[in-house]
N, C-alpha and C positions, 0 to 999 in steps of 0.2 A: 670622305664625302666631297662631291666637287662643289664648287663654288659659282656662285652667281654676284655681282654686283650690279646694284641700280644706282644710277644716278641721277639724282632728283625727286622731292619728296612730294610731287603733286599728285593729282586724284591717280592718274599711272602710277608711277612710282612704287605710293605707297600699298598700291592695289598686290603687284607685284610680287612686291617684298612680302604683304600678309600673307598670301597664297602659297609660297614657295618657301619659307622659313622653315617649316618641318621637315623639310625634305632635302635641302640644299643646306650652306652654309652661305647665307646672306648677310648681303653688307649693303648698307643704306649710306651713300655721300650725296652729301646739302651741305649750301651755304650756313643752315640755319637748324636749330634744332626741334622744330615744332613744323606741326601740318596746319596751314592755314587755306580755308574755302574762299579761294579768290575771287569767289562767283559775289562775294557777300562785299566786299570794297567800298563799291560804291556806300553801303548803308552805311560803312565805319565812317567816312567822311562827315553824311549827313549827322550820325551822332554816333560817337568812339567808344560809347558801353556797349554796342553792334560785337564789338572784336569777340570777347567772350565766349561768343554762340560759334565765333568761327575758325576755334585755333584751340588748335591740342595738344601738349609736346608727344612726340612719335616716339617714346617710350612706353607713352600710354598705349599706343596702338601697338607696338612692334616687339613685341616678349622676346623673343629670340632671336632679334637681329643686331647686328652690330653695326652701330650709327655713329658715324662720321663727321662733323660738323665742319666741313672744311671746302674749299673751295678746289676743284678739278682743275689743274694745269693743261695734261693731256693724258693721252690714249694711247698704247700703243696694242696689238695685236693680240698681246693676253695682259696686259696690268693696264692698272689707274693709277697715275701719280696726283697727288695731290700735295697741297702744302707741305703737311706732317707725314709723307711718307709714298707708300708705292703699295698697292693692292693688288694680287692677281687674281684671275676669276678666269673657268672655264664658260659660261655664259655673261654676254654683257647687257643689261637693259638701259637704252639709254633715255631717260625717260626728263630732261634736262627743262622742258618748259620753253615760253618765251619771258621777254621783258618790258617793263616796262621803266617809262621814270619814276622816279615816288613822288608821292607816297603811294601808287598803285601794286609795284612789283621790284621794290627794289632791292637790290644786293646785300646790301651793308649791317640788316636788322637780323641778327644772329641769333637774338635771343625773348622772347615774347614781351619783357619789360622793357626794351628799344621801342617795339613797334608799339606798346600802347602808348607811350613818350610822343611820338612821330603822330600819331593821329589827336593827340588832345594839343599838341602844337598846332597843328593845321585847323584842328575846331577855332582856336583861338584866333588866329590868322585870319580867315574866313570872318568870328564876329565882328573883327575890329576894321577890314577891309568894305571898300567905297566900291571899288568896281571889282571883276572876276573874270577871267577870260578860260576859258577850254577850247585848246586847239584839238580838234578832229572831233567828226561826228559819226563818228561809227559806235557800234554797240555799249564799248565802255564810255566813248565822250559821253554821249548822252545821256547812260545812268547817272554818273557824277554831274553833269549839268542841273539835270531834272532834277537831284537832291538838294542841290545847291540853293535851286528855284523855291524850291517849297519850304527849306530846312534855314534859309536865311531869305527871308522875304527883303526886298526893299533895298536890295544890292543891283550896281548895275553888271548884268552877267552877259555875254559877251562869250556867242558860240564861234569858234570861226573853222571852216569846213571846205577842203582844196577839190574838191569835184561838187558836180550841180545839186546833190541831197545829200540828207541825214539817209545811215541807215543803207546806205547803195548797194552793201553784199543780199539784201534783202526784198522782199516784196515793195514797190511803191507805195503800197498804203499808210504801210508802218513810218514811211519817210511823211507822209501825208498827215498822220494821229500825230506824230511826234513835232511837227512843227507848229501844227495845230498850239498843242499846249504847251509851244514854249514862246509862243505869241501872244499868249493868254497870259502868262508868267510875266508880260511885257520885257522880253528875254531880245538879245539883238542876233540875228542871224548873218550871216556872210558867209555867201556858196561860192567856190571857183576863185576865191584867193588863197594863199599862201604867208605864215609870217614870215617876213624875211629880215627885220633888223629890229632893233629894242633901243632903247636910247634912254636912263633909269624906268621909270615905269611907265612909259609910253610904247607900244608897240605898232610896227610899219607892219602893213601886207605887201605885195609883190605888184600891187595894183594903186597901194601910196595911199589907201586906209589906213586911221590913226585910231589908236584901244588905248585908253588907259584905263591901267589894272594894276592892284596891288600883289594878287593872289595868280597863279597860274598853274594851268593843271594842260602838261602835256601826255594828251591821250591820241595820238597817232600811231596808226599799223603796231602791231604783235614783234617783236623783234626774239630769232630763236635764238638762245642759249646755246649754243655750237663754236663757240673760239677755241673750245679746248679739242676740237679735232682736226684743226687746220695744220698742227707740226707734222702730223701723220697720216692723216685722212682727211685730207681737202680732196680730193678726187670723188667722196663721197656727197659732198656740199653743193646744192643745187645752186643757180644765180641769187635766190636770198635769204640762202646761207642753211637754209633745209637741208634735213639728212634726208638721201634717196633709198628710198626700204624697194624693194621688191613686194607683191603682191600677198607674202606671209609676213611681212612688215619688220625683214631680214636687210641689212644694211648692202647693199649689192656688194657684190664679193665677200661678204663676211658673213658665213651662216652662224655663226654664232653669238653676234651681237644683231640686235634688235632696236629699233629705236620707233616710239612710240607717242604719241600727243603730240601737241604743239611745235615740236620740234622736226615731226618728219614732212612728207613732199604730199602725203596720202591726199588728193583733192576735195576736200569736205570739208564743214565748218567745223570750227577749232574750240568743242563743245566738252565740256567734263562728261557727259554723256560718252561723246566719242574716245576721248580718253581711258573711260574705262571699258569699253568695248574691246579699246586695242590693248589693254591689260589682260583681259579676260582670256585672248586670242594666244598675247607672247604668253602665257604660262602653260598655256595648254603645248603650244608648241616649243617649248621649252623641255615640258616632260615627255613629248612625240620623240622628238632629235634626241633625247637623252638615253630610247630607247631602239632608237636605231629607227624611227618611225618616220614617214613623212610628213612636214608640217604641211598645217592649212591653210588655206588663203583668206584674207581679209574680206569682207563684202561690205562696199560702201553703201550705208542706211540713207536715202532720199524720204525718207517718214521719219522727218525730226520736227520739231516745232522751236524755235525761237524765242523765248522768256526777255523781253526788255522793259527792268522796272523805270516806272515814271512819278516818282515820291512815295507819300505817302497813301494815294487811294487810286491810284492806275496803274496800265501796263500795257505793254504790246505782246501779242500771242502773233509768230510769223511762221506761217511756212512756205516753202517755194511757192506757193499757187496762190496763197492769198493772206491778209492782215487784217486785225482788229486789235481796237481796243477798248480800254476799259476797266470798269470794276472785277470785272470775273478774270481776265486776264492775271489782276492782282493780287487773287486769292493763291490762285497757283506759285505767283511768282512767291509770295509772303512764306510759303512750303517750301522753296527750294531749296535755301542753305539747308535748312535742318534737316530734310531728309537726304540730303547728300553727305552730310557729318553723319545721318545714322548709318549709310551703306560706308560710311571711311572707318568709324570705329566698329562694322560688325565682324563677330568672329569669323572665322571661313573653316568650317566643318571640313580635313583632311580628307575622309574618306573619301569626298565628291572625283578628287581626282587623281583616284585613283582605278578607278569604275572601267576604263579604257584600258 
């Protein structure tokens, strides 16, 4: 039976791995031993019984795969070395993620009793804190902001934001609703600076603005999970630091590794939707190539819609052409983790693909 290894247990990943288990001899390497809906973060922050709804360990998901709890060193042409060993695989998916700092996306929480540790820390943190600062106002600054705002009233919170809006990869409106209520939150805003120096809990911008905060949450750009291809495949790594896939989402020069979500160059938002799109794609064309078939190409979806929660009773709903927000907005958003946990734990009927 040839071998496939994924690496990385996010909404890809795991997509992956369930799909391909019967049929392959897979092997799942994570830092960590559990699937966690990072879509849901921000809520754990707001209040840490959140986590619960959004973390599973991947045994529960993954019957027949062999999981790895270990960290990827590197890659070479047919194996994975990792800490405890060396993997080889005739398919490779690299489905690696990006990062964050914590408590968003961080490295170190190996095991679900860490991560609920790390968030009832930060709950605690948070009630006992006077001021609050979130650097960067993109998608996740903001969620975490807006939670902050409504889930601890009466803190001085303190957005600060290195281009002229909230929300920039997105419709202006959204940047518009969102500033809206975070000036209603009596929330302090700062566009077009940068922090550049800390001094204990005083913080400088690049402009000689002074924050003090007890609490800080660095929520700036996606950073990809890719160091472990730099000994061998740095030729592959775009300028920030992206795997470059070819247009069947094939790592150029290497038809047999694939790399998928967060991690490749694919131009489109960096959505668990998309995510599993590009899972859906590598399995099919996992078992094309396996067949001596031609894989398929990837089609980048412009009919996505944008989910940004804003506490407890709003949201922004964005798509390329236009923004609102709102109560209805929120209803959807309040459906998102959970129906993403039910498409992460559902079975996946063999036969489907085999049909081809």
């Amino acid at each position: 039976m040839k071998k496939v290894v994924v690496i990385g247990g996010g909404f890809a990943g795991v997509e992956v791995a369930a799909r391909l288990e019967n049929t392959f001899e897979v092997t799942l390497i994570d830092m960590k031993d559990y699937f966690e809906c990072t879509v849901g973060v921000p809520k754990a922050i707001g209040d840490p019984a959140y986590l619960k709804g959004m973390t599973i360990p991947y045994r529960s998901i993954l019957k027949d795969t062999n999981i790895i709890a270990d960290r990827v060193a590197e890659v070479t042409k047919d194996e994975v070395v990792h800490g405890g060993g060396r993997v080889p695989f005739d398919y490779l998916c690299i489905a690696s993620g990006s990062g964050y700092a914590s408590p968003i996306k961080p490295e170190t929480e190996s095991v679900i009793t860490k991560r609920e540790a790390t968030f009832k820390d930060v709950h605690q943190h948070l009630k006992e804190a006077t001021g609050i600062l979130v650097i960067g106002g993109g998608p996740v600054g903001v969620e975490v902001a807006s939670e902050i705002a409504t889930k601890y009233r009466g803190k001085n919170l303190t957005i600060v934001e290195s281009g002229p809006r909230l929300l920039s990869r997105l419709h202006k409106k959204a940047h518009d609703y969102a500033k809206k209520f975070f000036l209603d939150k009596k929330a302090r805003l700062i566009f077009d600076e940068k922090i550049k120096e800390t001094h204990m809990n005083t913080y400088f911008t690049d402009k000689g603005t002074e924050i003090e905060a007890d609490v800080v949450f660095n929520c700036r750009g996606i950073k990809p999970n890719t160091e472990f291809l730099v000994p061998h495949f740095s030729h592959t790594l775009d300028d920030r630091k992206r795997v470059k896939v070819n247009n069947c989402l094939q790592v150029e020069g290497c038809p047999h590794i694939f790399a998928l979500g967060d991690c490749n160059n694919v131009q489109e938002e960096k959505l668990a939707i998309n995510a599993k799109r590009h899972a859906t794609l590598t399995v099919e064309n996992i078992l094309r190539v396996n067949q001596g078939m031609k894989p398929r190409p990837y089609t980048i979806s412009k009919l996505f819609a944008t989910l940004i929660g804003l506490g407890n009773r709003e949201a922004i709903m964005a798509t390329p052409w236009y923004a609102y927000g709102g109560y209805v907005p929120h209803q959807f958003k309040s459906a998102e983790v959970p129906l993403l946990m039910k498409t992460v734990t559902w079975s996946y009927p063999q036969f489907i693909w085999k049909i081809y």
